[in-house]
C-alpha positions as CSV (number, residue, x, y, z in Angstrom):
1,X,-21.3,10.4,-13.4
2,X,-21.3,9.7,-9.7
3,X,-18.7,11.4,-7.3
4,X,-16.0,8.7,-5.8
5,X,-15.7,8.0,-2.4
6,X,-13.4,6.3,-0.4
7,X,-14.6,3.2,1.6
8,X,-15.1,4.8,5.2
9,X,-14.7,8.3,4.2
10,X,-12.1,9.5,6.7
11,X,-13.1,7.2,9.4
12,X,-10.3,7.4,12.4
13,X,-9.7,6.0,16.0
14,X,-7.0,7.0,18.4
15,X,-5.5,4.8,21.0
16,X,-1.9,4.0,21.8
17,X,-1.3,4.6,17.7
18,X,-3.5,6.6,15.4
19,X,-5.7,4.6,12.9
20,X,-6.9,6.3,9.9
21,X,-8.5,5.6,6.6
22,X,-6.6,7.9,3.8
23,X,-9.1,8.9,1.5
24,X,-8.5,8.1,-2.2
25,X,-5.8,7.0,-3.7
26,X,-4.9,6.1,-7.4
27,X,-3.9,2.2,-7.9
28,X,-2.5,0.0,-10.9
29,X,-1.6,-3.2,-11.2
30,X,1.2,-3.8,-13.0
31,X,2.0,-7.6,-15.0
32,X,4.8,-8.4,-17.0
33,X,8.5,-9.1,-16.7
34,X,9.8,-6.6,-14.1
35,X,13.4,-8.0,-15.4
36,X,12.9,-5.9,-18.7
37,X,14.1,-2.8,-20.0
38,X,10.7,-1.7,-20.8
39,X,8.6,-2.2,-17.7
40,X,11.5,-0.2,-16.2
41,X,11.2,2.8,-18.5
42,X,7.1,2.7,-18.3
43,X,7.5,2.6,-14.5
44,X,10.0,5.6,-14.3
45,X,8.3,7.6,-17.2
46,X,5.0,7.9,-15.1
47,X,5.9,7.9,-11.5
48,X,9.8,9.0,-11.8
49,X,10.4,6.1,-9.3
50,X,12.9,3.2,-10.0
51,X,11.9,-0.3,-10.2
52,X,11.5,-1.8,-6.6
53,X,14.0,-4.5,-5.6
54,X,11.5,-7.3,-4.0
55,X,9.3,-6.8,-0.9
56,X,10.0,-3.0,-1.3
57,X,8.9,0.3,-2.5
58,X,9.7,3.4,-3.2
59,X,9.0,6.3,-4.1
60,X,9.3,8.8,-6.8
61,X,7.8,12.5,-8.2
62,X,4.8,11.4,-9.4
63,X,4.0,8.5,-6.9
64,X,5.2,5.3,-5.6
65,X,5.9,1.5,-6.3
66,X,5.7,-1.4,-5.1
67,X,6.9,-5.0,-5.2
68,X,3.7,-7.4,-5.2
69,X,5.5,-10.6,-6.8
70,X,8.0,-12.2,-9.4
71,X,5.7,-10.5,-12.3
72,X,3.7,-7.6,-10.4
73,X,4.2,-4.6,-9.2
74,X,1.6,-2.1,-7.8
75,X,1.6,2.0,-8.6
76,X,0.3,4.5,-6.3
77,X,0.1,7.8,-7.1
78,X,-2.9,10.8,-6.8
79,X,-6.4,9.5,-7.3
80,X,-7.8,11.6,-10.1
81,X,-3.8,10.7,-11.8
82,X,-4.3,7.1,-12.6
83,X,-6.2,6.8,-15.8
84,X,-3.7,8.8,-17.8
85,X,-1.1,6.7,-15.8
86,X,-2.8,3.4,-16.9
87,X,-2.8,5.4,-20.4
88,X,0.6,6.1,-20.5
89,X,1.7,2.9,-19.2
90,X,-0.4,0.8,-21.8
91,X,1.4,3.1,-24.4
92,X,5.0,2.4,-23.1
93,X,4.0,-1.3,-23.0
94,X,2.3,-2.1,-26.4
95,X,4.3,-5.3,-27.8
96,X,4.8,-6.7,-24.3
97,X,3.2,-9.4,-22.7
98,X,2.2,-7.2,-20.1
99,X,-0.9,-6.2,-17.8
100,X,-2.1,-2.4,-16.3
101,X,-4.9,-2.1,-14.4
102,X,-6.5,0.5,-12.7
103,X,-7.5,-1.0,-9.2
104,X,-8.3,2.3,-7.5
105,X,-12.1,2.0,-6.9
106,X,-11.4,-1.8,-5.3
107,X,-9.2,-0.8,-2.6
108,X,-9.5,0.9,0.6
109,X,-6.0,2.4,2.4
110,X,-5.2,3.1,6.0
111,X,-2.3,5.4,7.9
112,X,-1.2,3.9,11.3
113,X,0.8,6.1,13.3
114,X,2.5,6.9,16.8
115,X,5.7,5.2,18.1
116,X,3.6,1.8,18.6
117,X,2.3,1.7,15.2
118,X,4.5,-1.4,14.8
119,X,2.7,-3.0,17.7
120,X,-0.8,-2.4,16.5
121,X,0.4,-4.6,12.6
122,X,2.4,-7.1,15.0
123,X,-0.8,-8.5,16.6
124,X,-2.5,-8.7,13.2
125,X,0.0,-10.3,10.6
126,X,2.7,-13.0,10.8
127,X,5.1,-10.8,9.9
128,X,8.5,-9.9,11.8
129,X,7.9,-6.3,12.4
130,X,10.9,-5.7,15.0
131,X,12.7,-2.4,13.4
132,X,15.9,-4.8,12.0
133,X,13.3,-6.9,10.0
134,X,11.0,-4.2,9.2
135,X,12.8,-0.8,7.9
136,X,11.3,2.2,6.1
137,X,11.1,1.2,2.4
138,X,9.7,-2.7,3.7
139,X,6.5,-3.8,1.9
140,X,4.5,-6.6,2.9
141,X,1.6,-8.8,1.3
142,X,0.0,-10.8,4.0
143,X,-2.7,-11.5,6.1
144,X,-4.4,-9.3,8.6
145,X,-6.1,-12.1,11.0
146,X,-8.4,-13.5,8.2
147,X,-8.2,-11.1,5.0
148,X,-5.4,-10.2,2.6
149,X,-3.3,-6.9,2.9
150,X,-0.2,-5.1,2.0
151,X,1.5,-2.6,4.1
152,X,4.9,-0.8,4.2
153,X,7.0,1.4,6.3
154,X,7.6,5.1,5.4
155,X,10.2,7.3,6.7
156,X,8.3,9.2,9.1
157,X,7.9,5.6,11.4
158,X,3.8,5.7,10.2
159,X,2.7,2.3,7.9
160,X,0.5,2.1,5.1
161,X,-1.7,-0.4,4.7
162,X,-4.2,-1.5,1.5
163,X,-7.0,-4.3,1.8
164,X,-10.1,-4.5,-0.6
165,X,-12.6,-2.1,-0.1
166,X,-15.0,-4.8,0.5
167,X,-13.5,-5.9,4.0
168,X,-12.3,-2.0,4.7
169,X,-15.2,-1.6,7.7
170,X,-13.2,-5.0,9.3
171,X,-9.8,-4.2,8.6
172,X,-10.5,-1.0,10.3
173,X,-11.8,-2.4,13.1
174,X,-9.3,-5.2,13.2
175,X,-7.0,-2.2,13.6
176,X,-8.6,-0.4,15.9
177,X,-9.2,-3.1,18.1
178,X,-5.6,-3.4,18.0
179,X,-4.7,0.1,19.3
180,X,-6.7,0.3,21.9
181,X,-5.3,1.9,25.3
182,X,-5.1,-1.2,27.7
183,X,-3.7,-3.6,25.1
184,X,0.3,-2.6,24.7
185,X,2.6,-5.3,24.6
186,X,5.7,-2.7,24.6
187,X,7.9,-5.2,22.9
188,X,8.7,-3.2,19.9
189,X,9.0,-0.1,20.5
């Protein structure tokens, strides 16, 4: 069996805020009623996180969740984790009409940091990313000028963002194009 490897394998740039590609990280889709007893359990028995409350996540033990719509939610947790979260998530669903996915291997993820981290998403997405809008705990789907992301806040002010691994090489440069030293705007931070 091959050895995994993330999109840009550690690829980085730093300018007025710190753009780097995370490495690998474990992904599932989640489908289903996220109203039910049962998708709650299934979520809390493998990542010890609660259900998220929509366009959040958080955070748990074992991993994280997010809100991805009315019926999905998306898991994150340690790489070589997810199959025996899939597993175990398949296993707490059985009888549902539910979906669990591992999207892993399709995904690429990227750590923006510095106090104008906000600034470097801001030029990218339509997205209201002034601190009152845009706390720790806020997660977004969107666009990032022409391609599909999701992103969120943590506590340490850094973001998190997630696009397909396909487009990784121009999301990274869309962010790094972003932070470069010259373009501050200085309205949000």
């Amino acid at each position: 069996m091959s050895k995994a490897v993330s999109a840009l394998e550690g690829a980085s740039f730093e300018g007025f805020a710190k753009v780097e590609e995370t490495g690998l990280r474990g992904m599932i889709t989640v489908r289903g009623d996220l109203d039910s007893k049962e998708m709650a359990e299934a979520v809390k028995a493998v990542n010890g996180a609660e259900m998220p409350a929509v366009r959040k996540i958080v955070h748990g033990e074992g991993g994280s969740v997010a809100w991805m719509s009315p019926d999905e939610l998306l898991v994150v947790c340690a790489y070589e984790e997810a199959d025996a979260k899939v597993a175990a998530m398949t296993e707490a669903l059985a009888g549902q009409h539910a979906l669990v996915v591992k999207v892993s291997d399709a995904r690429a993820v990227f750590r923006i940091s510095g106090e104008a981290a906000r600034e470097v998403i801001a030029k990218l997405a339509p997205v209201d990313m002034s601190p009152a809008a845009f706390p720790a705990g806020e997660f977004r789907r969107s666009r990032v000028a022409q391609v599909a992301a999701a992103f969120w806040l943590n506590e340490d002010g850094s973001f998190e963002m997630i696009c397909f691994r396909s487009v990784a090489q121009y999301v990274f440069d869309l962010l790094s194009i972003s932070s470069e030293r010259g373009g501050e705007v200085g309205f949000l931070n």
